[in-house]
Phi, psi and omega in degrees: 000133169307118174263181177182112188286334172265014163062062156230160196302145186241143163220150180251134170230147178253184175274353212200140166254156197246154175266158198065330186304152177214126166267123182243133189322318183292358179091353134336133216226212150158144207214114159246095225277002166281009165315137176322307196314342189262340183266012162293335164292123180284181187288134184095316189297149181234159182192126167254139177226136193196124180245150179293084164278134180233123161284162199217087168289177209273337181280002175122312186288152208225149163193163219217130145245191172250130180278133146208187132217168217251128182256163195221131186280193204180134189282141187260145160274161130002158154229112189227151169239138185262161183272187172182132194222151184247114192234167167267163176279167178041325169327179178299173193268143166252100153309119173228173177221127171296144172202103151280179185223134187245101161311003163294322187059042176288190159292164152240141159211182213255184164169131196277151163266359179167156235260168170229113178328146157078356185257121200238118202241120170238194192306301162344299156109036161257159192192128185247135169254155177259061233267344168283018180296157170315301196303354182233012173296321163265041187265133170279148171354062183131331167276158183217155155190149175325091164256181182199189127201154204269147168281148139242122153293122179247160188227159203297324181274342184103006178308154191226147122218198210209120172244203162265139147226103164222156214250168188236077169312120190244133186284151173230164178282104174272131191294175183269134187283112150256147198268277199234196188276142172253152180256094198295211052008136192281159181237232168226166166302150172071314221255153187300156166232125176253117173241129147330143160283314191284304190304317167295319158326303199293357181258008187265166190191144162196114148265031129310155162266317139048296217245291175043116161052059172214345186257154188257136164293117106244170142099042163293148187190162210245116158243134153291184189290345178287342172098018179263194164268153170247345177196214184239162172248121161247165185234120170312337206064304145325027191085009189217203193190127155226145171246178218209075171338146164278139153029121144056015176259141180213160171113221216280133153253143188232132172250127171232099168264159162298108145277125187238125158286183190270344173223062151065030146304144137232137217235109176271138183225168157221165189229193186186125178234224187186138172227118171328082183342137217203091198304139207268084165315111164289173190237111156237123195247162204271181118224128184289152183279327162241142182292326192289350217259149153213005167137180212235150172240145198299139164079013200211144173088192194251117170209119197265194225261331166245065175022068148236133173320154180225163165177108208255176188193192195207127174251112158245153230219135155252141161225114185309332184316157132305100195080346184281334197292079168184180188246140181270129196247106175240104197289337186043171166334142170314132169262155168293026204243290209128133194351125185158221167196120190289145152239122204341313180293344201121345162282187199207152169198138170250104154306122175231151173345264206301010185117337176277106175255192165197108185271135179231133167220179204231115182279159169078032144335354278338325183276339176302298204265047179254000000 
Protein backbone atom coordinates (compact mmCIF):
# COMPACT_ATOMS: atom_id res chain seq x y z
CA UNK A 1 0.00 0.00 0.00
CA UNK A 2 0.84 3.20 -1.04
CA UNK A 3 1.27 6.57 1.07
CA UNK A 4 1.25 10.33 -0.18
CA UNK A 5 2.18 13.16 2.21
CA UNK A 6 -0.45 15.74 0.01
CA UNK A 7 -3.19 13.21 0.70
CA UNK A 8 -4.08 12.76 -2.91
CA UNK A 9 -6.14 10.25 -4.43
CA UNK A 10 -3.80 6.81 -5.32
CA UNK A 11 -4.91 4.30 -7.99
CA UNK A 12 -2.67 1.03 -8.81
CA UNK A 13 -2.06 -0.64 -12.06
CA UNK A 14 0.11 -3.55 -12.60
CA UNK A 15 2.57 -4.15 -16.01
CA UNK A 16 1.95 -7.61 -16.71
CA UNK A 17 -0.96 -9.70 -15.78
CA UNK A 18 -0.50 -13.03 -13.79
CA UNK A 19 -2.52 -16.33 -13.77
CA UNK A 20 -4.29 -16.35 -11.33
CA UNK A 21 -3.77 -12.79 -10.20
CA UNK A 22 -6.98 -10.91 -9.78
CA UNK A 23 -5.84 -6.95 -9.33
CA UNK A 24 -8.00 -4.07 -8.03
CA UNK A 25 -7.24 0.02 -8.87
CA UNK A 26 -7.42 0.41 -4.97
CA UNK A 27 -4.62 -1.79 -4.87
CA UNK A 28 -6.52 -4.91 -3.27
CA UNK A 29 -5.38 -8.01 -4.87
CA UNK A 30 -6.44 -12.15 -4.69
CA UNK A 31 -4.01 -14.59 -6.03
CA UNK A 32 -5.07 -18.00 -6.97
CA UNK A 33 -2.34 -20.79 -7.00
CA UNK A 34 -4.67 -23.86 -8.15
CA UNK A 35 -4.79 -22.10 -11.28
CA UNK A 36 -4.00 -24.51 -14.40
CA UNK A 37 -0.60 -22.52 -15.26
CA UNK A 38 0.50 -24.72 -11.47
CA UNK A 39 -0.38 -27.58 -11.70
CA UNK A 40 2.46 -28.95 -13.36
CA UNK A 41 4.88 -28.35 -10.25
CA UNK A 42 5.43 -30.97 -8.97
CA UNK A 43 5.81 -31.78 -4.87
CA UNK A 44 8.64 -29.85 -3.75
CA UNK A 45 8.99 -27.70 -7.05
CA UNK A 46 8.50 -23.98 -6.99
CA UNK A 47 7.74 -21.01 -9.88
CA UNK A 48 8.41 -17.45 -8.85
CA UNK A 49 5.83 -15.33 -10.78
CA UNK A 50 6.20 -11.52 -10.60
CA UNK A 51 4.78 -8.41 -11.80
CA UNK A 52 5.53 -4.47 -11.68
CA UNK A 53 3.12 -2.29 -9.58
CA UNK A 54 2.79 1.41 -10.20
CA UNK A 55 0.71 3.84 -7.80
CA UNK A 56 -0.21 6.63 -9.46
CA UNK A 57 -1.37 10.09 -7.10
CA UNK A 58 -3.61 12.68 -8.76
CA UNK A 59 -0.91 15.00 -9.58
CA UNK A 60 0.68 12.39 -11.78
CA UNK A 61 3.48 11.35 -9.73
CA UNK A 62 4.06 7.57 -9.79
CA UNK A 63 6.15 5.04 -8.26
CA UNK A 64 6.47 1.29 -8.98
CA UNK A 65 7.34 -1.80 -7.11
CA UNK A 66 7.56 -5.18 -7.52
CA UNK A 67 4.95 -8.05 -6.82
CA UNK A 68 5.71 -11.16 -6.55
CA UNK A 69 5.04 -14.63 -5.89
CA UNK A 70 6.79 -18.11 -5.18
CA UNK A 71 3.79 -21.27 -5.59
CA UNK A 72 5.67 -24.32 -4.01
CA UNK A 73 4.23 -27.34 -5.85
CA UNK A 74 1.83 -30.10 -4.53
CA UNK A 75 1.29 -33.79 -5.93
CA UNK A 76 -1.86 -34.01 -8.32
CA UNK A 77 -3.02 -37.29 -8.40
CA UNK A 78 -3.41 -39.43 -11.62
CA UNK A 79 -6.48 -39.34 -13.96
CA UNK A 80 -7.67 -42.40 -15.20
CA UNK A 81 -11.16 -43.28 -16.81
CA UNK A 82 -12.37 -47.11 -16.26
CA UNK A 83 -13.37 -49.42 -18.93
CA UNK A 84 -15.89 -51.78 -19.65
CA UNK A 85 -15.28 -54.11 -22.66
CA UNK A 86 -17.43 -56.73 -24.42
CA UNK A 87 -15.93 -59.99 -25.70
CA UNK A 88 -17.29 -63.28 -27.14
CA UNK A 89 -16.57 -66.99 -24.94
CA UNK A 90 -14.17 -68.86 -27.17
CA UNK A 91 -13.47 -65.50 -29.32
CA UNK A 92 -10.27 -63.71 -30.00
CA UNK A 93 -7.85 -62.62 -27.02
CA UNK A 94 -8.88 -59.15 -26.47
CA UNK A 95 -6.24 -56.30 -26.15
CA UNK A 96 -6.51 -53.73 -24.15
CA UNK A 97 -4.40 -50.53 -22.43
CA UNK A 98 -5.49 -48.93 -19.15
CA UNK A 99 -4.36 -44.57 -19.43
CA UNK A 100 -4.23 -42.04 -16.82
CA UNK A 101 -2.84 -38.51 -17.52
CA UNK A 102 -0.50 -36.93 -14.32
CA UNK A 103 -0.03 -32.98 -14.62
CA UNK A 104 2.58 -33.92 -12.99
CA UNK A 105 4.52 -36.04 -15.56
CA UNK A 106 5.11 -38.28 -12.88
CA UNK A 107 5.79 -41.99 -13.45
CA UNK A 108 3.19 -44.03 -13.45
CA UNK A 109 2.43 -47.32 -12.85
CA UNK A 110 -0.83 -49.91 -13.01
CA UNK A 111 -2.23 -52.60 -10.64
CA UNK A 112 -5.29 -54.84 -9.81
CA UNK A 113 -7.24 -55.56 -6.75
CA UNK A 114 -7.82 -59.12 -8.07
CA UNK A 115 -6.91 -61.48 -10.58
CA UNK A 116 -9.72 -62.72 -13.44
CA UNK A 117 -9.31 -66.31 -15.06
CA UNK A 118 -8.26 -65.20 -18.40
CA UNK A 119 -6.84 -61.54 -17.60
CA UNK A 120 -3.10 -61.22 -18.24
CA UNK A 121 -2.11 -57.38 -16.36
CA UNK A 122 0.58 -55.48 -16.62
CA UNK A 123 2.74 -52.82 -14.53
CA UNK A 124 2.11 -50.60 -17.96
CA UNK A 125 -1.16 -50.63 -17.50
CA UNK A 126 -1.59 -53.02 -20.92
CA UNK A 127 -3.67 -56.00 -20.59
CA UNK A 128 -4.60 -58.89 -22.79
CA UNK A 129 -8.02 -61.00 -21.93
CA UNK A 130 -8.81 -64.58 -22.98
CA UNK A 131 -12.47 -64.53 -23.50
CA UNK A 132 -11.74 -69.16 -24.33
CA UNK A 133 -10.62 -69.55 -20.78
CA UNK A 134 -11.94 -72.63 -19.06
CA UNK A 135 -14.00 -70.70 -16.71
CA UNK A 136 -16.42 -69.26 -19.12
CA UNK A 137 -16.76 -72.29 -21.23
CA UNK A 138 -20.15 -72.83 -19.61
CA UNK A 139 -21.96 -69.67 -20.22
CA UNK A 140 -24.35 -70.67 -23.14
CA UNK A 141 -26.14 -69.26 -26.35
CA UNK A 142 -27.78 -66.03 -25.25
CA UNK A 143 -26.29 -65.75 -21.80
CA UNK A 144 -23.90 -63.79 -20.59
CA UNK A 145 -21.56 -62.81 -17.49
CA UNK A 146 -19.93 -60.21 -15.71
CA UNK A 147 -16.21 -60.25 -14.37
CA UNK A 148 -14.53 -56.93 -13.25
CA UNK A 149 -11.64 -55.74 -11.20
CA UNK A 150 -10.53 -52.11 -9.57
CA UNK A 151 -7.32 -50.80 -11.61
CA UNK A 152 -4.72 -48.50 -9.60
CA UNK A 153 -2.83 -46.06 -10.87
CA UNK A 154 0.20 -44.78 -8.81
CA UNK A 155 2.19 -41.74 -9.67
CA UNK A 156 5.85 -41.49 -8.70
CA UNK A 157 5.19 -39.26 -5.16
CA UNK A 158 2.34 -42.06 -4.40
CA UNK A 159 -1.08 -40.27 -5.37
CA UNK A 160 -3.28 -43.24 -6.36
CA UNK A 161 -6.30 -43.16 -8.04
CA UNK A 162 -8.71 -46.14 -8.65
CA UNK A 163 -11.03 -47.15 -11.69
CA UNK A 164 -13.32 -50.41 -12.70
CA UNK A 165 -11.99 -52.49 -15.77
CA UNK A 166 -14.51 -54.91 -16.51
CA UNK A 167 -15.21 -57.28 -19.34
CA UNK A 168 -18.60 -58.75 -20.55
CA UNK A 169 -18.59 -62.38 -21.59
CA UNK A 170 -21.18 -62.98 -24.19
CA UNK A 171 -21.71 -67.24 -24.41
CA UNK A 172 -21.38 -68.94 -27.57
CA UNK A 173 -23.03 -72.48 -28.27
CA UNK A 174 -20.53 -75.54 -27.28
CA UNK A 175 -21.62 -78.42 -29.30
CA UNK A 176 -22.52 -81.64 -26.70
CA UNK A 177 -18.98 -83.97 -25.68
CA UNK A 178 -19.33 -87.76 -26.31
CA UNK A 179 -16.43 -89.56 -23.94
CA UNK A 180 -16.63 -92.99 -25.17
CA UNK A 181 -19.09 -95.68 -27.27
CA UNK A 182 -22.12 -96.94 -24.88
CA UNK A 183 -22.05 -100.61 -24.30
CA UNK A 184 -26.29 -101.80 -24.11
CA UNK A 185 -27.78 -104.85 -22.30
CA UNK A 186 -27.73 -107.90 -24.28
CA UNK A 187 -30.69 -108.56 -25.86
CA UNK A 188 -32.60 -112.26 -27.70
CA UNK A 189 -33.45 -112.83 -31.70
CA UNK A 190 -36.91 -111.96 -32.53
CA UNK A 191 -37.70 -109.92 -29.78
CA UNK A 192 -38.48 -106.33 -29.42
CA UNK A 193 -35.93 -104.30 -27.99
CA UNK A 194 -36.31 -101.12 -25.57
CA UNK A 195 -33.80 -98.69 -25.66
CA UNK A 196 -33.58 -95.38 -23.26
CA UNK A 197 -32.95 -92.49 -24.71
CA UNK A 198 -30.90 -91.59 -21.14
CA UNK A 199 -29.07 -94.72 -21.83
CA UNK A 200 -27.92 -93.36 -25.62
CA UNK A 201 -27.15 -90.87 -23.28
CA UNK A 202 -24.80 -91.60 -21.02
CA UNK A 203 -21.86 -91.18 -22.28
CA UNK A 204 -22.64 -87.58 -23.41
CA UNK A 205 -21.75 -84.23 -21.51
CA UNK A 206 -22.40 -80.19 -22.32
CA UNK A 207 -20.87 -77.36 -20.94
CA UNK A 208 -23.78 -74.68 -21.28
CA UNK A 209 -25.36 -74.32 -18.39
CA UNK A 210 -28.12 -73.93 -20.96
CA UNK A 211 -28.11 -76.81 -22.65
CA UNK A 212 -28.44 -78.79 -19.27
CA UNK A 213 -31.50 -81.55 -19.16
CA UNK A 214 -31.54 -80.49 -22.96
CA UNK A 215 -30.13 -83.33 -25.32
CA UNK A 216 -31.71 -85.36 -27.74
CA UNK A 217 -31.54 -88.55 -29.74
CA UNK A 218 -31.76 -88.29 -33.41
CA UNK A 219 -31.75 -90.01 -36.76
CA UNK A 220 -30.98 -93.34 -34.57
CA UNK A 221 -30.51 -96.18 -36.56
CA UNK A 222 -29.46 -100.21 -36.25
CA UNK A 223 -26.49 -102.11 -38.60
CA UNK A 224 -24.95 -104.99 -38.30
CA UNK A 225 -21.16 -105.10 -38.43
CA UNK A 226 -21.40 -105.33 -42.50
CA UNK A 227 -23.05 -102.11 -42.29
CA UNK A 228 -26.01 -103.62 -43.57
CA UNK A 229 -29.54 -102.78 -41.45
CA UNK A 230 -30.26 -105.11 -38.70
CA UNK A 231 -33.98 -104.58 -37.97
CA UNK A 232 -36.05 -101.57 -37.60
CA UNK A 233 -36.11 -98.38 -35.27
CA UNK A 234 -39.57 -96.39 -33.54
CA UNK A 235 -39.56 -93.76 -31.75
CA UNK A 236 -41.85 -94.10 -28.83
CA UNK A 237 -41.94 -90.54 -28.26
CA UNK A 238 -41.79 -90.76 -24.85
CA UNK A 239 -37.73 -91.41 -23.92
CA UNK A 240 -37.49 -94.75 -25.59
CA UNK A 241 -37.10 -96.76 -28.69
CA UNK A 242 -37.71 -99.84 -29.55
CA UNK A 243 -36.03 -101.31 -31.80
CA UNK A 244 -37.43 -104.49 -34.18
CA UNK A 245 -34.59 -107.28 -35.24
CA UNK A 246 -34.78 -108.23 -38.62
CA UNK A 247 -35.87 -112.01 -38.97
CA UNK A 248 -33.85 -114.50 -37.52
CA UNK A 249 -30.74 -112.40 -36.75
CA UNK A 250 -28.71 -112.54 -33.92
CA UNK A 251 -25.29 -111.32 -33.03
CA UNK A 252 -23.28 -107.56 -32.75
CA UNK A 253 -25.84 -104.72 -33.37
CA UNK A 254 -24.20 -101.57 -33.89
CA UNK A 255 -26.58 -98.06 -33.29
CA UNK A 256 -25.59 -94.65 -34.73
CA UNK A 257 -27.45 -91.48 -33.66
CA UNK A 258 -27.34 -87.72 -33.53
CA UNK A 259 -26.98 -85.72 -29.79
CA UNK A 260 -28.61 -82.67 -30.48
CA UNK A 261 -28.58 -79.70 -27.76
CA UNK A 262 -31.27 -77.28 -27.48
CA UNK A 263 -29.24 -74.55 -29.74
CA UNK A 264 -28.36 -76.59 -32.70
CA UNK A 265 -25.16 -78.13 -31.30
CA UNK A 266 -24.48 -81.70 -32.80
CA UNK A 267 -22.69 -84.66 -31.88
CA UNK A 268 -22.45 -88.16 -33.74
CA UNK A 269 -22.39 -91.15 -31.17
CA UNK A 270 -23.00 -94.75 -30.83
CA UNK A 271 -24.01 -97.83 -28.89
CA UNK A 272 -23.88 -101.44 -29.17
CA UNK A 273 -25.43 -104.83 -28.03
CA UNK A 274 -25.41 -108.32 -28.93
CA UNK A 275 -28.56 -110.12 -29.29
CA UNK A 276 -28.72 -113.69 -28.32
CA UNK A 277 -29.32 -116.46 -30.73
CA UNK A 278 -32.73 -118.22 -30.02
CA UNK A 279 -33.28 -121.84 -31.52
CA UNK A 280 -35.48 -121.74 -34.49
CA UNK A 281 -38.17 -125.10 -35.51
CA UNK A 282 -36.88 -126.11 -38.75
CA UNK A 283 -39.29 -126.47 -41.99
CA UNK A 284 -39.84 -129.53 -43.35
CA UNK A 285 -41.13 -130.46 -46.63
CA UNK A 286 -41.63 -133.59 -48.53
CA UNK A 287 -40.84 -134.56 -52.65
CA UNK A 288 -41.43 -137.89 -53.82
CA UNK A 289 -38.38 -139.37 -55.81
CA UNK A 290 -41.24 -140.32 -58.79
CA UNK A 291 -43.48 -137.65 -59.23
CA UNK A 292 -45.72 -140.54 -60.33
CA UNK A 293 -45.48 -142.21 -56.56
CA UNK A 294 -47.28 -140.68 -53.76
CA UNK A 295 -46.43 -143.86 -51.40
CA UNK A 296 -47.37 -147.67 -51.90
CA UNK A 297 -50.03 -149.63 -52.54
CA UNK A 298 -50.84 -153.56 -51.97
CA UNK A 299 -49.85 -155.72 -54.46
CA UNK A 300 -48.31 -152.44 -56.61
CA UNK A 301 -45.28 -150.78 -57.56
CA UNK A 302 -41.47 -152.37 -56.97
CA UNK A 303 -41.79 -155.52 -54.55
CA UNK A 304 -38.73 -157.26 -54.26
CA UNK A 305 -37.60 -160.86 -53.61
CA UNK A 306 -38.98 -161.17 -50.09
CA UNK A 307 -42.16 -159.55 -50.80
CA UNK A 308 -41.95 -155.81 -49.56
CA UNK A 309 -43.28 -152.96 -51.08
CA UNK A 310 -40.57 -150.11 -51.77
CA UNK A 311 -40.82 -146.72 -51.84
CA UNK A 312 -38.15 -144.08 -52.01
CA UNK A 313 -38.96 -139.61 -51.16
CA UNK A 314 -37.16 -136.91 -49.94
CA UNK A 315 -37.36 -134.64 -46.83
CA UNK A 316 -36.28 -131.25 -47.34
CA UNK A 317 -35.57 -129.44 -44.46
CA UNK A 318 -34.95 -125.45 -43.98
CA UNK A 319 -33.50 -124.02 -40.83
CA UNK A 320 -32.88 -120.27 -39.88
CA UNK A 321 -29.94 -121.78 -37.32
CA UNK A 322 -26.91 -121.42 -39.34
CA UNK A 323 -25.47 -125.44 -39.86
CA UNK A 324 -28.64 -126.64 -38.06
CA UNK A 325 -30.44 -127.27 -41.98
CA UNK A 326 -29.89 -131.26 -41.84
CA UNK A 327 -31.39 -134.24 -40.20
CA UNK A 328 -30.13 -135.41 -37.10
CA UNK A 329 -29.89 -139.74 -37.71
CA UNK A 330 -30.28 -141.37 -34.44
CA UNK A 331 -30.45 -145.28 -35.94
CA UNK A 332 -30.64 -146.52 -32.06
CA UNK A 333 -30.28 -150.40 -31.84
CA UNK A 334 -30.89 -152.93 -34.79
CA UNK A 335 -34.37 -153.85 -35.12
CA UNK A 336 -35.33 -157.39 -36.78
CA UNK A 337 -36.41 -155.29 -39.52
CA UNK A 338 -32.56 -153.48 -39.67
CA UNK A 339 -30.98 -150.57 -39.19
CA UNK A 340 -33.63 -147.87 -39.31
CA UNK A 341 -37.03 -146.98 -37.57
CA UNK A 342 -39.82 -149.77 -37.21
CA UNK A 343 -43.28 -148.44 -38.03
CA UNK A 344 -46.63 -148.77 -36.11
CA UNK A 345 -47.75 -150.54 -39.20
CA UNK A 346 -45.09 -152.67 -39.69
CA UNK A 347 -42.84 -150.76 -42.05
CA UNK A 348 -39.30 -149.60 -41.67
CA UNK A 349 -37.71 -146.59 -43.18
CA UNK A 350 -33.84 -145.97 -43.36
CA UNK A 351 -33.42 -142.36 -42.88
CA UNK A 352 -30.19 -140.79 -44.47
CA UNK A 353 -28.42 -137.11 -43.35
CA UNK A 354 -29.57 -135.10 -46.53
CA UNK A 355 -32.86 -136.47 -46.63
CA UNK A 356 -32.95 -138.88 -48.57
CA UNK A 357 -35.47 -142.14 -47.19
CA UNK A 358 -36.65 -145.57 -48.33
CA UNK A 359 -40.01 -146.93 -46.72
CA UNK A 360 -40.46 -150.95 -47.15
CA UNK A 361 -43.53 -152.84 -45.93
CA UNK A 362 -44.33 -156.29 -46.25
CA UNK A 363 -47.27 -157.31 -48.91
CA UNK A 364 -50.13 -159.47 -48.45
CA UNK A 365 -50.53 -158.55 -45.25
CA UNK A 366 -54.09 -159.79 -43.74
CA UNK A 367 -54.86 -155.68 -42.58
CA UNK A 368 -54.13 -154.65 -46.00
CA UNK A 369 -56.60 -156.95 -47.65
CA UNK A 370 -59.62 -156.12 -47.09
Amino acid sequence: MGTDVDQDLLTYSISNPIDGLTFNPDGSYLFDPSHASYQHLAKGDTQVVTTMVTVTDTAGGSHREQLKFTITGTNDLPVMAGQSQSVKEDGAVFHGQMTATDVDQDLLKYSISNPIDGLSFNPDGSYTFDPSHASYQHIGSGDSEVVKTVVTVTDSAGGQSQQELSFTVHGTNDAPNVSSSVTLPTGDEDKPYLIQASSLLSNVTDVDTNDLGKLTVANLEALKPDSTPAGTITDNHDGTFTFTPEANYNGSVLFYYKVKDAHGGVMLDHASTSLNAVADNAQISYAAIDQHQSGVTEDRGYIDTHDKLHFEGKLDIVDPDQGEAMFDINYGPQTYTGIGYDTKLGGHIFLMRDGHYTYTIRDHQPKFNH
